[in-house]
C-alpha positions in Angstrom: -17.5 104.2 138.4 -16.7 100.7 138.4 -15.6 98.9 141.9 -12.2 97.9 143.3 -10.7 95.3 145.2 -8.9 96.4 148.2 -6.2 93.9 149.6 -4.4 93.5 151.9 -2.0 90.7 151.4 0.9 88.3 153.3 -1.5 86.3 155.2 -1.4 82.5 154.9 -4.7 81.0 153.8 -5.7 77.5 154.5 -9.4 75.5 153.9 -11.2 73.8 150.7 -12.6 75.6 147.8 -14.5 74.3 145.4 -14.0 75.5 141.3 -16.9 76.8 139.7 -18.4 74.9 136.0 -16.0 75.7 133.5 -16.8 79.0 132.4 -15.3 78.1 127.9 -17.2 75.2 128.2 -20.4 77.2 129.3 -20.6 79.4 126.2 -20.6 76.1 123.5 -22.9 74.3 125.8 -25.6 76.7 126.3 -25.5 77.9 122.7 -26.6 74.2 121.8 -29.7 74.7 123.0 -30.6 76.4 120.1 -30.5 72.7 118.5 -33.3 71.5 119.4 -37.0 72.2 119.9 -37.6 70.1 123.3 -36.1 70.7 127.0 -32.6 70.8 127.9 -31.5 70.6 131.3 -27.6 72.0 132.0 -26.3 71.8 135.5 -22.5 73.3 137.1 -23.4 76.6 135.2 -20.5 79.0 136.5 -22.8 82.4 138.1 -20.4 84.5 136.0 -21.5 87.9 133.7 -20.7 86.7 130.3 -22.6 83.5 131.2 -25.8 85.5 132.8 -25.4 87.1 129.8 -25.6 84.6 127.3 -28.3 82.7 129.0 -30.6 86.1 129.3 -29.8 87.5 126.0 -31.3 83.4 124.8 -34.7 84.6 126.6 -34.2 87.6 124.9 -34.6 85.5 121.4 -37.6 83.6 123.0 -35.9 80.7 124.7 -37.9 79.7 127.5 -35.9 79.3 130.7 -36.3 78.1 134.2 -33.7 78.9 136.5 -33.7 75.9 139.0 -31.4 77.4 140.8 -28.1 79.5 139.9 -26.4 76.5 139.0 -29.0 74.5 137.2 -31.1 76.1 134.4 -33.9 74.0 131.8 -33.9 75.9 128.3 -36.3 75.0 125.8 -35.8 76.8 122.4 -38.9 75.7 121.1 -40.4 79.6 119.7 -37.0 81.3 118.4 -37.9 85.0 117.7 -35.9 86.0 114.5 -37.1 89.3 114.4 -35.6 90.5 117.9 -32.4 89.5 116.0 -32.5 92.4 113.5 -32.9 94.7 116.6 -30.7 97.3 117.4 -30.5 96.2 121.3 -29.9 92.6 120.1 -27.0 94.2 118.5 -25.4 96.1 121.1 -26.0 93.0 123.7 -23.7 90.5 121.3 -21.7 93.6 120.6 -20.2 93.4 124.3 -20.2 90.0 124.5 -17.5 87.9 122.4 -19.5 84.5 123.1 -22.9 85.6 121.7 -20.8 84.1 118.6 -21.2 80.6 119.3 -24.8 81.4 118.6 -24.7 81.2 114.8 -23.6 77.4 114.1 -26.8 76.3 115.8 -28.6 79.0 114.3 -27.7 78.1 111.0 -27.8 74.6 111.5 -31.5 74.1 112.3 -32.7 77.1 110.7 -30.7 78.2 107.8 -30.0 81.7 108.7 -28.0 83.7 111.7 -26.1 86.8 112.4 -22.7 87.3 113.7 -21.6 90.6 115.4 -18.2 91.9 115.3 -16.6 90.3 118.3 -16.3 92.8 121.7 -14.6 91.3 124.8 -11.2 91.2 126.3 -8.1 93.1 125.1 -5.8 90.4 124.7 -4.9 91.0 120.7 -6.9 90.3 117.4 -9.7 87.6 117.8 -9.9 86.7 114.0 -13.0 84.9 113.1 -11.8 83.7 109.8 -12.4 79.7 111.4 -16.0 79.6 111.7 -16.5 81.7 108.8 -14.3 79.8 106.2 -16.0 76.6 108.2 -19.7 77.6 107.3 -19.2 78.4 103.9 -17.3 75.2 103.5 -21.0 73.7 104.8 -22.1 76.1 102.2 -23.1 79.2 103.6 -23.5 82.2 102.1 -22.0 85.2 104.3 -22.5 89.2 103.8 -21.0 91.7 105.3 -23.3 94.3 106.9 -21.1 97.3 106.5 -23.6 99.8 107.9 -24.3 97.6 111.1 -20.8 96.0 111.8 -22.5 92.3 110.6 -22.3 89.5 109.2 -25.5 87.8 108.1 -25.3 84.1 107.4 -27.5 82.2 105.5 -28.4 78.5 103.6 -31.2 76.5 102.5 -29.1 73.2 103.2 -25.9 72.8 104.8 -24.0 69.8 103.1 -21.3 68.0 104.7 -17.6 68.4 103.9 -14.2 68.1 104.2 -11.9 70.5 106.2 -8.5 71.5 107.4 -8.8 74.3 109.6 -5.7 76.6 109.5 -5.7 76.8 113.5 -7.2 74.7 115.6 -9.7 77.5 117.0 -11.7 75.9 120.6 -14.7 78.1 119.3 -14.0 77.6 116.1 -13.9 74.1 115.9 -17.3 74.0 118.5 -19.3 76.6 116.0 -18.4 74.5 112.6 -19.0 71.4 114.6 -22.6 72.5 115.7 -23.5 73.5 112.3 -22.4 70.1 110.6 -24.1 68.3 113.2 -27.1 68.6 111.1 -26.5 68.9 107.3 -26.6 66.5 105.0 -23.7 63.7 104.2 -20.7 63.7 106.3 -18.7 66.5 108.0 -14.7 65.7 108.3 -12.6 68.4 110.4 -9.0 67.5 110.7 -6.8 69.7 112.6 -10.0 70.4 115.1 -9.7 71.6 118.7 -9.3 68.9 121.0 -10.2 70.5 124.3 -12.2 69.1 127.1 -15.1 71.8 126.8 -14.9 70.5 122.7 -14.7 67.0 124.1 -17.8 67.7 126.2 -19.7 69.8 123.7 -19.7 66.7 121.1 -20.5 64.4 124.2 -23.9 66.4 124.6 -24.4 66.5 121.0 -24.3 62.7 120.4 -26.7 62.6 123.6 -29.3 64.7 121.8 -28.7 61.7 118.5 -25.7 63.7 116.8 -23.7 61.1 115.4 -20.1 61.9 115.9 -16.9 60.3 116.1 -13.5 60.9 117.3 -13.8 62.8 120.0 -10.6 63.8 122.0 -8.5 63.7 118.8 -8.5 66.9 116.2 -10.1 64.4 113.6 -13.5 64.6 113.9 -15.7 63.1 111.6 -19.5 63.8 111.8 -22.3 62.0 110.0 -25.5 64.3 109.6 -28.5 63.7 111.2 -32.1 65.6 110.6 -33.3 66.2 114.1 -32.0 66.1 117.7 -33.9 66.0 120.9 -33.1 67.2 124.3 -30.9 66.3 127.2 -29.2 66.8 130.7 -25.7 67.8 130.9 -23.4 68.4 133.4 -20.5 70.9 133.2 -16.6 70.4 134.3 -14.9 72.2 136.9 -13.2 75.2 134.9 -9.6 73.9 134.2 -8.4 78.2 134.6 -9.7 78.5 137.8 -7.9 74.9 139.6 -4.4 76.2 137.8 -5.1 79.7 139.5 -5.9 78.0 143.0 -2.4 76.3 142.7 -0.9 79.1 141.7 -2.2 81.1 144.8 -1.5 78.6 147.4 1.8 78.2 146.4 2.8 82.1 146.6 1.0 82.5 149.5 2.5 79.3 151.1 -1.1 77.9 152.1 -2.6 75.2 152.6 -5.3 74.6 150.6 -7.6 71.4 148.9 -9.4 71.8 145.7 -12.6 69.8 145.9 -13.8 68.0 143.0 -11.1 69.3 140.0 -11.8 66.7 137.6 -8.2 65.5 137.6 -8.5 63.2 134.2 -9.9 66.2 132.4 -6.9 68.7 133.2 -4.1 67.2 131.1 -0.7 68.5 131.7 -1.6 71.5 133.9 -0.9 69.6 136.9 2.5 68.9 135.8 3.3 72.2 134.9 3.1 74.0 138.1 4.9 70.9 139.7 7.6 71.8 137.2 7.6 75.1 139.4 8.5 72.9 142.1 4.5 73.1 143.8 3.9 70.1 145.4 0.3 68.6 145.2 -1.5 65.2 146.5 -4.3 63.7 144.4 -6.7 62.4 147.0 -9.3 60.9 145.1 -10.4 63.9 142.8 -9.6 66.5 145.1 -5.9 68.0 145.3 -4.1 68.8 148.3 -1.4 71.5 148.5 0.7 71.3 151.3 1.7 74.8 152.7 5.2 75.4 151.4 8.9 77.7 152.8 9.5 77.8 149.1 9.3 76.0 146.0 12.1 75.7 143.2 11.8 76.0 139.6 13.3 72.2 137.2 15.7 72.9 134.9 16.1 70.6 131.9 17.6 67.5 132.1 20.8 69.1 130.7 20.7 72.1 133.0 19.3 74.9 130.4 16.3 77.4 131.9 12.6 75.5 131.5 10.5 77.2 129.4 6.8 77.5 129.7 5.2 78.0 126.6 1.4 77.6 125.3 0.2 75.1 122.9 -3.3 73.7 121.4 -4.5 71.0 123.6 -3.4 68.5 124.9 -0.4 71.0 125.4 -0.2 73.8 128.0 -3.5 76.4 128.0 -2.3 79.9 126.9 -4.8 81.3 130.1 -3.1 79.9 132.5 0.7 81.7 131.4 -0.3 85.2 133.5 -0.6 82.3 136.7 2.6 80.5 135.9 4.3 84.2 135.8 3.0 85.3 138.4 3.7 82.3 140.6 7.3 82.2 139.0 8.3 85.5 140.5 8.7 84.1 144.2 10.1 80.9 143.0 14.1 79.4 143.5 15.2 79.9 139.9 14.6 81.1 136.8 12.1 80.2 134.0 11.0 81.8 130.4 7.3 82.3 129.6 6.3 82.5 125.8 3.1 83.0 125.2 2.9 82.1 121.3 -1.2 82.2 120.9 -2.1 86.1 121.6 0.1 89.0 121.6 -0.8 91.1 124.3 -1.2 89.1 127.0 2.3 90.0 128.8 1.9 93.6 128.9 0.7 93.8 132.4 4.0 92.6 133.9 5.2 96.5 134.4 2.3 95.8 137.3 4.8 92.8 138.7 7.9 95.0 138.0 6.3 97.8 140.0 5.6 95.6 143.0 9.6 94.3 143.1 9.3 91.2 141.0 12.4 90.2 138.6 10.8 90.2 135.1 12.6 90.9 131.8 9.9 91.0 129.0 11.9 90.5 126.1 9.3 91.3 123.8 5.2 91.2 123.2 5.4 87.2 123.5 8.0 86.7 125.8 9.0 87.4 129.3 12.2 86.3 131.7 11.2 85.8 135.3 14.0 85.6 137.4 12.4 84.1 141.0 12.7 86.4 144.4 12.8 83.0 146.5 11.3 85.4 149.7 14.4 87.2 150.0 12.0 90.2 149.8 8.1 90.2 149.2 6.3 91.9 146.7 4.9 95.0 147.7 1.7 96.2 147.2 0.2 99.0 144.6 -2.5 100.2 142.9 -3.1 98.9 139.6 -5.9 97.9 136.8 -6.4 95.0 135.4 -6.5 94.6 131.9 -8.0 91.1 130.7 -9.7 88.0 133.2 -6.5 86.5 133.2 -4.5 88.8 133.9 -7.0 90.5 136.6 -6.8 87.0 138.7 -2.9 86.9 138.4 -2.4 90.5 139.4 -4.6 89.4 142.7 -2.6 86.5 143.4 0.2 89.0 143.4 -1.6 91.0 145.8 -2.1 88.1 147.9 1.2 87.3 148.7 2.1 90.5 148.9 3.5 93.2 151.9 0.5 95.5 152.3 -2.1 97.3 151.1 -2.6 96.7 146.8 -6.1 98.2 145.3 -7.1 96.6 141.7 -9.3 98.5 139.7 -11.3 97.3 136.4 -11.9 94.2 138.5 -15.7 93.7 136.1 -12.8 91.8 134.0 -12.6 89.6 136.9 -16.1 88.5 137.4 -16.7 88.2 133.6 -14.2 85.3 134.6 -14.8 84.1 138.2 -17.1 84.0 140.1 -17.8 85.5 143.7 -13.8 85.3 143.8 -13.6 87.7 147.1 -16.0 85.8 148.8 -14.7 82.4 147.9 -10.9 83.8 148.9 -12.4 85.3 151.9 -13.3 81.7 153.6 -9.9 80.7 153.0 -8.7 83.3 154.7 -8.1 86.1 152.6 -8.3 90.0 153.2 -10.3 91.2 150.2 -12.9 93.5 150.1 -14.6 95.1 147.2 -14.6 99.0 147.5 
């Protein structure tokens, strides 16, 4: 039986919280340790299951590790075990967890052969992994299809350097073709690459470790082979998800609240979006105060029409942070549309919202009308699952702000995502327990 959060919500919170490392760019960067033979050091490490995961089921393929501390970790992939990789628990472990993929472009890169499982994970819609496999055998990889096992086995004596387009610009995607090329021969080109921070910072510890490439922060990159990297140190952002779900929060629950460290150069137009809710926020140095606000009131356009919120590749609007801009938009002065273009099930848990009082019309599986309360009544509180991280930590902002008693269940979804989010919400004020 999995545990609950119990909450009881409508109190004002107010104090300083500080994000955790940024849980997407955790996967990439501790799969890059696979690179290289000496010792590298990764600090900000989010304490969150799907990390612990990744970085146990590493010592479970003979990475040595030293846990500093349960932020800082030293890995040194020195003795990589390739048999425990045709095991049958090595299979059900990257079974249940969707980033054990980000394994095989390193694999394949300094080794010439890796194993991909059929992705597990959240329930947000297909996950195709079409990117990285049309991206490896464009390094030329050979793929098969383990029909028995649910595999694919990868393999090459030496990846060459190539040209690509990819047909979406895929974060992990991008990061696992990108890892691969960093090491074969000639020069890698990848136009129409993701241009995310955590992609930004995965390239930034590559050319530290002597990867040689260029155009970072743009979706060309181009990469010049090299034969050997070494080690490095490498510190992890704040997690981007997590600052846009503290805004949310303190808004809806007209706090006061300052996010220490955010990292405000590295979160593009997120800011700007929830001030287009009408949240107001100070940038003091890298922190960000939010005032404690009566209410807050949703732009329009310059011309008058309803704003619309929709996701896009970066540098546009992250598609994980729609649920909070929902959520937030329900007590809001106004009116606003939500389309969520990237996945198509990531609106379904606004029957949840609807339940709880909130103005919602969801027009179909990618789009949603919220039309805002602006207090005249408060939500009120249910009982309810949660379906995906996202959603999970927008369904508990809802809760928050809430007139009584709400229970979330499923809430592992949540700490896949967050971590020690009751405790953290407890200091500010917040009455959470986990039942």
């Amino acid at each position: 039986m999995s545990s609950a959060f119990e909450v009881r919500g409508g109190q004002r919170l107010s104090g300083e919280i500080i994000p955790q490392g940024a849980k997407n760019e955790a996967l990439q960067i501790i799969s890059a340790v696979l690179l290289t033979p000496e010792k590298v050091v990764i600090h900000n490490i989010p304490d969150i299951l799907d990390v612990n995961l990744m970085i146990e089921l590493l010592g479970d393929m003979g990475v040595k590790l030293n846990r500093i501390s349960r932020s800082v970790c030293e890995f040194q992939a020195d003795e990589v075990d390739f048999e425990y990789m045709h095991s049958p628990e090595f299979k059900k472990k990257t079974g249940k967890l969707r980033g054990s993929v980000m394994f095989a472009g390193p694999l394949l890169a300094r080794f010439g052969k890796a194993f991909i499982p059929k992705p597990g994970g959240d329930k947000i819609g297909r996950r195709r992994l079409d990117t990285h496999i049309i991206g490896f055998e464009k390094l030329g990889a050979k793929f098969v299809y383990e029909t028995g096992d649910n595999y694919f086995r990868l393999e090459s004596e030496q990846l060459k350097g190539a040209y690509m387009l990819l047909d979406e610009p895929s974060v992990t995607g991008t990061a696992n073709i990108v890892m691969a090329a960093v090491m074969a021969k000639g020069t890698t080109t990848i136009y129409n690459a993701a241009c995310e921070p955590y992609l930004q910072q995965l390239c930034k510890m590559l050319n530290g470790m002597g990867a040689k490439i260029s155009g970072v922060g743009s979706n060309l990159l181009t990469i010049e082979g090299v034969t050997y990297l070494g080690g490095c140190e490498h510190t992890m952002l704040p997690d981007m998800i997590e600052i846009g779900s503290f805004i949310g929060l303190a808004a809806m629950t007209q706090s006061e609240i300052t996010i220490k460290n955010a990292g405000i150069q590295h979160l593009g137009i997120i800011p700007e979006k929830f001030q287009q809710l009408g949240i107001q926020m100070e940038f003091r140095g890298d922190d960000i105060y939010i005032p404690s606000q009566e209410q807050y009131e949703i732009q329009t356009f310059i011309d008058g029409s309803i704003l619309t919120i929709s996701d896009h590749p970066w540098p546009g609007f992250t598609p994980d942070l729609l649920s909070i801009v929902l959520v937030v938009a329900t007590q809001a002065k106004g009116s606003v549309l939500v389309h969520q273009k990237m996945f198509e099930s990531r609106l379904f848990f606004v029957d949840k919202l609807i339940d709880m009082g909130a103005q919602i019309i969801l027009c179909d599986p990618h789009r949603a009308a919220v039309i805002g309360l602006n207090r005249t009544h408060e939500l009120r509180g249910i009982t309810m699952t949660s379906p995906d991280i996202r959603a999970g930590v927008s369904l508990l902002i809802a809760a928050l702000s809430a007139e009584g008693k709400s229970t979330i269940h499923n809430i592992d979804q949540i700490d896949r995502g967050y971590q020690y989010i009751d405790e953290r919400l407890r200091n500010l004020g917040a009455d959470i327990k986990r039942v």
